[in-house]
C-alpha positions, 0 to 999 in steps of 0.5 A: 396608560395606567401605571402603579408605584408600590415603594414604601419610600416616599423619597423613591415614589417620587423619583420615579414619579419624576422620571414618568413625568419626563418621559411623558413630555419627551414622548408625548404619552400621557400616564395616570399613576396611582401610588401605594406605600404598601403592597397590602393596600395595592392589592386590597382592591385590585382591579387590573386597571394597571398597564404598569406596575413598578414594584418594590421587593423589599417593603414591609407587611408584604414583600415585592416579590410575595405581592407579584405572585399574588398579583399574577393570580389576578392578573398575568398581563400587566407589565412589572418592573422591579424597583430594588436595591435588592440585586440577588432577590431580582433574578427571582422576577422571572418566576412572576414573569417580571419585564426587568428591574431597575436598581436604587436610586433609579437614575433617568438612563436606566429608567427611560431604557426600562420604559421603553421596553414596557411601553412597547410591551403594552402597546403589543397586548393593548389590541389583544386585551379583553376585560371582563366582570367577575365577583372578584373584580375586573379581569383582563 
């Protein structure tokens, strides 16, 4: 699976790195994980090669929740999961057709909970996939 980090902290990329790390020895799945500290750089050169998209709301050039709706012009299936410590902007994922949110610091409960869902949600769109060229890029 392909799963993307946009956070603007370091500190909080790599705690979720950490947690992915975890789950993928509990689990036995294997991840490629881009991160991005912008959401400008992540969608400079978008591609739909995302399974996953873990997505900070608020950063700065560009915040999360810009940047999804952006990113469902593009792409409407790659799963997306809110990292915030912005609760009142979260309920507003559901307008990008956001999987859920984790709050900051994430701690490992909540996030193996979350990653359960989206890996489910994955695995059921895998078969139903198709990807093809246009001048804009790859679409699924």
């Amino acid at each position: 699976m392909n799963i993307a980090i946009v956070e603007d902290e370091a500190a909080e990329r790599e705690l979720l790195k950490a947690h992915l790390e975890k789950y993928s020895k509990e689990n036995g799945v294997g991840f490629t994980v881009d991160e991005f500290p912008n959401a400008i750089i992540f969608l400079e050169n978008y591609n739909s090669k995302y399974d996953i998209v873990f997505m900070d709301i608020e950063m700065p050039y560009m915040s999360g929740m810009e940047a999804a709706e952006r990113l469902r012009k593009v792409d409407e299936t790659c799963t997306l999961i809110f990292v915030t410590n912005m609760v009142k902007y979260a309920v507003n994922g559901y307008a990008v057709n956001a999987l859920s949110f984790m709050v900051k610091p994430v701690k490992y409960a909540a996030f193996l909970m979350q990653m359960r869902r989206a890996v489910r949600d994955v695995m059921m769109r895998k078969d139903d996939i198709v990807a093809f060229k246009t001048i804009d890029g790859i679409r699924r």
